[in-house]
N, C-alpha and C positions, 0 to 999 in steps of 0.2 A: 452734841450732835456735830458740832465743828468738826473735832480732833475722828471721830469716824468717819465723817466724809474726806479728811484727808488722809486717813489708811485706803480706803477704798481708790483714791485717786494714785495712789502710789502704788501700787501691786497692776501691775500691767504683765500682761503675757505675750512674749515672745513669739510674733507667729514665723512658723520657718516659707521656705521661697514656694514650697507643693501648698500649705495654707493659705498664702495670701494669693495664688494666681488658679486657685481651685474653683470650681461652679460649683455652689451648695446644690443637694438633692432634695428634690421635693419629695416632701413627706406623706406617707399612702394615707389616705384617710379611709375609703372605698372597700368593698371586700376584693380587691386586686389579690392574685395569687402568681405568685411569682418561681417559676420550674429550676431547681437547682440538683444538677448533679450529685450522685453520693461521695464522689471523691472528692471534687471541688470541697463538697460540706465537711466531712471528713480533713480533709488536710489543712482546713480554715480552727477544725475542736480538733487538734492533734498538740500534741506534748512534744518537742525538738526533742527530749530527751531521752522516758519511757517508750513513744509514738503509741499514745495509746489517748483514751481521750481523758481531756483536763479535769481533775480532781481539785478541789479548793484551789480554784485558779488564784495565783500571784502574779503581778504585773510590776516589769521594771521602770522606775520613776525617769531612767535615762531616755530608753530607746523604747518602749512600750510594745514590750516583748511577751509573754504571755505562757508559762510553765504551771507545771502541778506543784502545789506546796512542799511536799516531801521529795521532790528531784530539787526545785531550785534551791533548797536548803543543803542538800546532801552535796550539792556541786560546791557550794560554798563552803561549807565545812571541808572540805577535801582539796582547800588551797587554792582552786581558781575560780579569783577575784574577776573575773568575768562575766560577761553574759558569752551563756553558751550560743546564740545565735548570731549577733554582731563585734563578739567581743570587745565591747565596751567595758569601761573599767564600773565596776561593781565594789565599793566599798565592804559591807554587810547586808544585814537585812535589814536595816534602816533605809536601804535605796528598793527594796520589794512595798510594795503594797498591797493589799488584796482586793479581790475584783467580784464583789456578788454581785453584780449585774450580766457578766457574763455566766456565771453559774446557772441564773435562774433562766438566762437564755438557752443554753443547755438544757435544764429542766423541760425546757417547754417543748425544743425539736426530739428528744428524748425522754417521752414520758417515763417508759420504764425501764430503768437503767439496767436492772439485774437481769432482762428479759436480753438485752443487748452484747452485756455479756456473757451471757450462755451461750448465746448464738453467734458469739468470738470464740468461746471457745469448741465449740462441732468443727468451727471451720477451722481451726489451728489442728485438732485431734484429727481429721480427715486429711488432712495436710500430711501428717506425718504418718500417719499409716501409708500412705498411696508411693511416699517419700520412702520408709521403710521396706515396704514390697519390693520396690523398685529397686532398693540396694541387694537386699535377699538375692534376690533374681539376678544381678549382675554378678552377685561374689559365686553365685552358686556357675555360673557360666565360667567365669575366670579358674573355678577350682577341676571345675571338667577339661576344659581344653590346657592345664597344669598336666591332670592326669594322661592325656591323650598324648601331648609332649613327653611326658617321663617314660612313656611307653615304648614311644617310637626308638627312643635315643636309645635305652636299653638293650631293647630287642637290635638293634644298627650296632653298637659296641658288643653286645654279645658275636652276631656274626662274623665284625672285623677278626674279633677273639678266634674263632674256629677257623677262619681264612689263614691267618696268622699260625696257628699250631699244624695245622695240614700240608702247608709249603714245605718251610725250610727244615720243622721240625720229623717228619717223618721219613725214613730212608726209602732212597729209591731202590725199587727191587728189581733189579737186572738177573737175569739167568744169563748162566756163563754156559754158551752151547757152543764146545768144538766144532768146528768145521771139518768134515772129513778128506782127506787126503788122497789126490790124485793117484790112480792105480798107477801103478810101474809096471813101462812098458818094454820089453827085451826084443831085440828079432836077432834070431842066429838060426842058422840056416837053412833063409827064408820062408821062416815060419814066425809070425804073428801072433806073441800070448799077452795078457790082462790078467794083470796082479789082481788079487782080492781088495775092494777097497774096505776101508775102517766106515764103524758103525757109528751115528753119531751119538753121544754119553748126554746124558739127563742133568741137569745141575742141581747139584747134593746141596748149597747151602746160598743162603740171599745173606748180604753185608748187612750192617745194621744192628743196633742193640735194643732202638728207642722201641717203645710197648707200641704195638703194631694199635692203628687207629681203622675206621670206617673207607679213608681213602687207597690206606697200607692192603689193606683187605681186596680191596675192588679190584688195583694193579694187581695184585699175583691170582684174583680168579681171571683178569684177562691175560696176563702171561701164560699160565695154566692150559687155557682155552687155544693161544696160538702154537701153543709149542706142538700138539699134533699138526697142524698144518705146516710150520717149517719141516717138521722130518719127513711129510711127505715129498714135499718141491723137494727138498736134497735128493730123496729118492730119487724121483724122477730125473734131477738135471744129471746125477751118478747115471740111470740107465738111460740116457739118451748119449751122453758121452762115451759109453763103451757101445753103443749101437754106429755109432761115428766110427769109433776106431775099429769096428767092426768092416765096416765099408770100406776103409780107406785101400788102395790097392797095395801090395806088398812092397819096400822099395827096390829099384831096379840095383842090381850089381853091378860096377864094370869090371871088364876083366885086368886083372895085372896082367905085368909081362911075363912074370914067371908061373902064371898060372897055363899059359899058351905053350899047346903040345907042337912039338914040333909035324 
């Protein structure tokens, strides 16, 4: 009995500076019910690793950290010797232990577990439907207003296009219309005659070789259209000018000397 009560005397536990300057809680004895949040509860049974809730919970001997069996193992075989939450140094699984007391805790706010994950997973599948729609709907908008852009541009360089062959590349079509030529005017004597004038000539041929286009066309049906009214204005400014020289009085003569009879 000796030699056990001095084991027991020698195994003392370490309390840290939150242990010893902490106020114990009293313990419920009563049917006290106490209102706790789902998240709060939630992020208290959450896995740092998975985030999902603790499966054969394992507890680190260091820092008394709290993972799913198959995460904290997987971290470890995968070379860091850490704890994923405080990064404290982690030997193996000789520093995990396991924790069924939290398990059955678990059990108890989660009677039916499979009932909980079904109902995890609606709200993940709903999730990404509404997530998916949502993408749909945008790509399908970006791929219209693509189209609506390749349109414009198009139909804009196409016209630059026609602008560009209509200028410089089509000849300008000038009609080459003589001017007619003042009548000649004679006085001998003093008598006043009006030469015939010339008739104005029609222009035989437009300069040019390139393949007549829509604007080549339009120019010569409006040259076309003015060349009767130029030859009429000639007409008329020719017979107003010989109605002038009509009027004009004949010019006087003087006499020389040797035109004077004695």
């Amino acid at each position: 009995m000796s030699s056990s009560d001095t084991q027991a005397t020698n195994r003392t536990w370490e309390l840290s500076l939150y242990e010893m300057n902490r106020t114990p809680q009293d313990v419920i004895t009563d049917s006290t019910e106490i209102a706790v949040s789902p998240r709060s509860l939630h992020s208290e049974l959450m896995c740092p690793i998975c985030l999902d809730m603790l499966k054969n919970t394992m507890t680190t001997k260091e820092c008394l950290h709290r993972f799913c069996q198959e995460c904290i193992i997987t971290a470890l075989r995968s070379g860091n010797k850490e704890c994923p939450t405080c990064r404290k140094k982690l030997v193996s699984k000789r520093s995990l232990r396991a924790d069924p007391n939290f398990d059955m805790l678990i059990a108890k706010i989660y009677p039916s577990r499979d009932e909980y994950e079904a109902h995890q997973e609606r709200v993940l599948a709903k999730l990404n439907r509404q997530h998916s729609q949502a993408l749909a709907h945008s790509i399908e908008e970006g791929m219209r207003m693509q189209a609506l852009n390749r349109n414009q541009r198009v139909r804009k360089h196409g016209g630059d296009e026609n602008n560009g062959s209509s200028g410089p590349a089509t000849p300008a079509a000038t009609a080459c219309v003589s001017m007619p030529s003042s009548g000649a005017t004679s006085n001998s004597g003093g008598s006043h005659q009006v030469a015939s004038t010339a008739t104005p000539t029609m222009p035989t041929s437009f300069s040019g070789a390139a393949a007549p286009t829509a604007s080549s066309t339009v120019q010569q049906q409006q040259l076309q259209q003015q060349q009767p009214q130029q030859q009429q204005q000639q007409l008329q400014q020719q017979q107003q000018q010989q109605l002038q020289l009509q009027q004009q009085p004949p010019p006087r003569q003087t006499p020389t000397p040797g035109s004077c009879s004695d």
